[in-house]
C-alpha positions, 0 to 999 in steps of 0.5 A, a space after each residue: 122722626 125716623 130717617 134711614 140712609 141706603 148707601 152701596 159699598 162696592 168693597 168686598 173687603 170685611 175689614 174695610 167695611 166695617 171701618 167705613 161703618 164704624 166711621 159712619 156710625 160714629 159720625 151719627 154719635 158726633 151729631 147727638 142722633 141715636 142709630 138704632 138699627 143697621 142691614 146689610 144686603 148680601 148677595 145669594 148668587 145665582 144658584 142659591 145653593 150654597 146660601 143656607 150653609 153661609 148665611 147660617 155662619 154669619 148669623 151664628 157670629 151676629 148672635 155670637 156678638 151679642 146682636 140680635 137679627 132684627 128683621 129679614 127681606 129677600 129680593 127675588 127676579 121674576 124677569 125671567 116670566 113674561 105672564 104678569 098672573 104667572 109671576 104673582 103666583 109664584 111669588 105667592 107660592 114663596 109667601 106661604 112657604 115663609 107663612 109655613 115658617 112661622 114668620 109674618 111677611 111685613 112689607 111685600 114691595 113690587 118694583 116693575 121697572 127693568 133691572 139693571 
């Protein structure tokens, strides 16, 4: 059995979070469970362009750690198009980019209820 857990830490203080992670992850230990993976969620700001640079830093220190960047998912709002047809084009558009890539799309998750 596979369980995962989605927690939110509201903490933008690196050390904090990974004191709190490492508390958790030590908790899973104390229990004889195996945690075999662990993703963070990270913001990409609202214009995105100075993303490519911060992200290619911290996955540079992951791989500099000796972990290995399993798997990644992208969140993308379409609130601002009203057109249904017109937003799954747009999003197919981002498919065959990632396709271009060289990556495989694993899971593509529509989620229709209003944004927070």
């Amino acid at each position: 059995m596979k369980v995962e857990i989605e927690f939110k830490t509201d903490s933008v203080n690196a050390s904090q979070i990974s004191q709190k992670i490492s508390n958790i992850i030590n908790s899973v230990k104390q229990q004889g469970l195996d945690a075999r993976e662990f993703s963070i969620e990270v913001d990409v700001g609202s214009d995105g362009s100075q993303f490519p640079q911060k992200i290619s830093s911290v996955l540079e220190s992951i791989e500099q750690q000796g972990l290995k960047a399993k798997e990644c998912e992208l969140e993308i709002s379409t609130q601002s198009i009203t057109d249904a047809s017109q937003a799954m084009q747009k999003i197919s558009s981002v498919v065959n980019t990632i396709k271009e890539q060289g990556l495989d799309v694993k899971e593509l998750e529509l989620d229709t209820e209003k944004e927070e």
